[in-house]
C-alpha positions as CSV (number, residue, x, y, z in Angstrom):
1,X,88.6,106.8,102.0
2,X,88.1,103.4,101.0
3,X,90.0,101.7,97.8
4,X,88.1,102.7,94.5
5,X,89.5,100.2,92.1
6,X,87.2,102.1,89.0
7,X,89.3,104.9,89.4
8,X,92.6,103.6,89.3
9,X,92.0,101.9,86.5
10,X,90.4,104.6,84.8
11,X,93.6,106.7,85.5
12,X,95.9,104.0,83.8
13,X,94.3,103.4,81.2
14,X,94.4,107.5,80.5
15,X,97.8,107.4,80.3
16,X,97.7,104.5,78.2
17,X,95.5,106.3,75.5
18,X,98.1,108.8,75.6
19,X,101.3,106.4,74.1
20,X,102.0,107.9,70.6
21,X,102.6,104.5,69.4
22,X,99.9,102.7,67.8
23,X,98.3,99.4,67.1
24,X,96.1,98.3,63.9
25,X,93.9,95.8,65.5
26,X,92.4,92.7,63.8
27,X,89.3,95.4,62.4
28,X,91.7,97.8,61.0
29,X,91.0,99.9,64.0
30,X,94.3,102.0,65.5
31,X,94.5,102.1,69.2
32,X,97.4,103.0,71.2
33,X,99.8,100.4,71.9
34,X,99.8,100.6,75.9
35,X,95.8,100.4,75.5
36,X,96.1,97.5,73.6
37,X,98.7,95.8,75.4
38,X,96.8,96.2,79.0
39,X,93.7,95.4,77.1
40,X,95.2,91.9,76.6
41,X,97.2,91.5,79.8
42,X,93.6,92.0,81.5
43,X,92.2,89.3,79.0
44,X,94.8,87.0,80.5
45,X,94.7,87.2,83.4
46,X,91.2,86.8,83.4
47,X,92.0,83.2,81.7
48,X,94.9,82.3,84.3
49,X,93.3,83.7,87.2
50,X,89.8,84.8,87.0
51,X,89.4,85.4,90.8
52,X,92.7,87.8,91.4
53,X,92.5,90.4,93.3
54,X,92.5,94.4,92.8
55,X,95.8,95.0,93.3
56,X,97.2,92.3,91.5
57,X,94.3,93.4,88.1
58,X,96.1,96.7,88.7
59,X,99.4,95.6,88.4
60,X,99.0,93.8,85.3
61,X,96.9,96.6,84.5
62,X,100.0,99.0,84.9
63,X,102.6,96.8,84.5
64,X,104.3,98.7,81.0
65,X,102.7,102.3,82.5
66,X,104.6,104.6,80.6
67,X,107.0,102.3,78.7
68,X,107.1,104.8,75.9
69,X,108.6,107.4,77.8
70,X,112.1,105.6,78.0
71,X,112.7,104.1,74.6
72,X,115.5,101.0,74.7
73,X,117.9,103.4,72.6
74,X,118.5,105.8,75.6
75,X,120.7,102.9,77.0
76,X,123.5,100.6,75.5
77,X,122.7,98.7,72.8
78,X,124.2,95.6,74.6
79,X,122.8,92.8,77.0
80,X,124.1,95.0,80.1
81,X,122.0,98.3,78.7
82,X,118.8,95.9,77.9
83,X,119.1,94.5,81.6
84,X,119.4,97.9,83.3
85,X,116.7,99.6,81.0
86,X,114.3,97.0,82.1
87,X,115.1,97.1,85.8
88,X,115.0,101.2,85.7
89,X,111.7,100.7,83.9
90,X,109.9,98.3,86.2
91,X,111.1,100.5,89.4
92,X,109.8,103.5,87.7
93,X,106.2,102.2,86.7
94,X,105.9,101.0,90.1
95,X,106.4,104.2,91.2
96,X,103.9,105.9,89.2
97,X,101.0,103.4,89.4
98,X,101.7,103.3,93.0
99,X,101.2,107.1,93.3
100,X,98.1,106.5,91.7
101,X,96.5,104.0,94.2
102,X,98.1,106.3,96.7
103,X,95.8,109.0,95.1
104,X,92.5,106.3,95.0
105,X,92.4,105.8,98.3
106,X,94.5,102.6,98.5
107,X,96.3,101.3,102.0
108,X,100.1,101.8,102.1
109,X,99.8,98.0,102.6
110,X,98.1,97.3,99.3
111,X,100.3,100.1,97.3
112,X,103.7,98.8,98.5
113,X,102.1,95.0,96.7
114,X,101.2,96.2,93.6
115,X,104.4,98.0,93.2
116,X,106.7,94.6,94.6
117,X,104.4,92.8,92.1
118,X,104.9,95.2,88.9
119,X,109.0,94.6,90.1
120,X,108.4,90.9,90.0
121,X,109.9,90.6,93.1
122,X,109.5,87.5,94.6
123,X,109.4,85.6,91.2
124,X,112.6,83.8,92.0
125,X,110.9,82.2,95.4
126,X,107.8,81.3,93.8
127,X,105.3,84.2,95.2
128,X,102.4,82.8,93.2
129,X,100.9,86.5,92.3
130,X,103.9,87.1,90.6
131,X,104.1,84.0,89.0
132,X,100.4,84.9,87.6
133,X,102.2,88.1,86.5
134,X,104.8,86.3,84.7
135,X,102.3,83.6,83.4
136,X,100.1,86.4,81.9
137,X,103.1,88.8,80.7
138,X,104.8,85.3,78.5
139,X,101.1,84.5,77.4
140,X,100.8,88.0,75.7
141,X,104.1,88.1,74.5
142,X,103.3,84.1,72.6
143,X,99.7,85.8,71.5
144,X,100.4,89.0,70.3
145,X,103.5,89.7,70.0
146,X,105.6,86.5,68.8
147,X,104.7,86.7,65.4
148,X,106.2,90.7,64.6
149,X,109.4,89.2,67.0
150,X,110.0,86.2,65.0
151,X,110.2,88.6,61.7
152,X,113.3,90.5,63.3
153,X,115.1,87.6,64.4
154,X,116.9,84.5,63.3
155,X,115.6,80.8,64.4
156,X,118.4,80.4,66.6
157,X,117.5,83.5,68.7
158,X,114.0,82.8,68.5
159,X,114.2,79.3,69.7
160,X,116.3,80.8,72.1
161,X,113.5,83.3,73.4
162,X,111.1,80.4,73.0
163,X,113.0,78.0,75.9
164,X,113.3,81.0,78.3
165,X,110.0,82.3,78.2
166,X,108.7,78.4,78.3
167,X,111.0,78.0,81.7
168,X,109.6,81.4,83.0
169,X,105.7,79.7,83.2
170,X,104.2,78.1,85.6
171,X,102.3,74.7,84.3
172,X,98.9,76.7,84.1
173,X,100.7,79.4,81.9
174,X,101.8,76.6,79.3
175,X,98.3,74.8,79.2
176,X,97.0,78.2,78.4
177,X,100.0,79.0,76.4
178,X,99.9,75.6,74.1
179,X,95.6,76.8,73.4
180,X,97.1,79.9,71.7
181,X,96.4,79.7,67.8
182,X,99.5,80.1,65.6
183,X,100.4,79.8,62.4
184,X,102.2,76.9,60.9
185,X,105.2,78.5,61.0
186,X,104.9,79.7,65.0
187,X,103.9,76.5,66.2
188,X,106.8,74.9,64.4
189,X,109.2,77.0,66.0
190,X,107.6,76.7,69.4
191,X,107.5,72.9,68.5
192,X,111.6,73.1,68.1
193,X,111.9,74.9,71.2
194,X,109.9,72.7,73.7
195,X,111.8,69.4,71.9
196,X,115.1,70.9,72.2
């Protein structure tokens, strides 16, 4: 059975269409928020790295599969319960987009990468498909989601969040990252960040 890269995506993005959680999208449309968020991790990547590979469009694809399932209040509200929610969540939706490239006919080979790439591992030593990962996952945070973060927040923290996800990039993530349109009052906080 060879690889059929349709299908797996096709299964992801079904359980995407099943998170409860929705978006309102620039038409007034509502969407679920895991359809929406793969929807612009794919746009991305496209961007960064229009000639990746399957298994890396899956992982990107995947890379929040679920998320809804284990909401942040099920662990400590403290740095220590944030850190061991996300490592339990990125073990776990490796695990369940790699059953399903197990299912579509994908090489142990090829699932074991996605699922080391959806972990991140290798990040650290500079594996440059997780490094697209991370390029693409900071891009759509900056794009999509900065603006509803920066509401909750205060500019300390926010500058804060700005310096870290800036360090995270590689220098193709921040060229793309510095084309993203903002508002005054985004680009003025990144602004403070990248001066700082």
């Amino acid at each position: 059975m060879s690889p059929d890269y349709e299908k797996a995506r096709l299964k992801i993005y079904k359980a995407h269409d099943e998170d409860p959680n929705k978006h309102t999208t620039s038409d007034g449309k509502e969407v679920p928020y895991e359809t929406h968020y793969a929807e612009q991790m794919e746009s991305y990547l496209a961007k960064r790295a229009p000639d990746a590979s399957d298994v890396l469009k899956l992982a990107v694809c995947g890379q929040h599969f679920r998320r809804w399932e284990v909401p942040r209040d099920k662990y400590p509200m403290t740095r220590i319960g944030y850190h061991t929610w996300r490592t339990h969540l990125k073990k776990r939706q490796a695990q369940l987009v790699g059953q399903i490239l197990d299912e579509c006919g994908y090489p142990l080979t090829d699932t074991k990468r996605c699922m080391a790439l959806i972990e991140k591992e290798g990040l650290k030593q500079g594996e440059e498909e997780v490094q697209v990962l991370e390029d693409v996952a900071c891009l759509v945070f900056l794009d999509d989601q900065f603006d509803e973060f920066k509401e909750k927040h205060d500019e300390e923290k926010i500058v804060n969040i700005l310096k870290k996800t800036w360090v995270k990039m590689s220098k193709e993530g921040q060229d793309l990252a510095l084309q993203i349109p903002m508002t005054d009052e985004c680009k003025a906080l990144v602004q403070k960040a990248l001066s700082g």
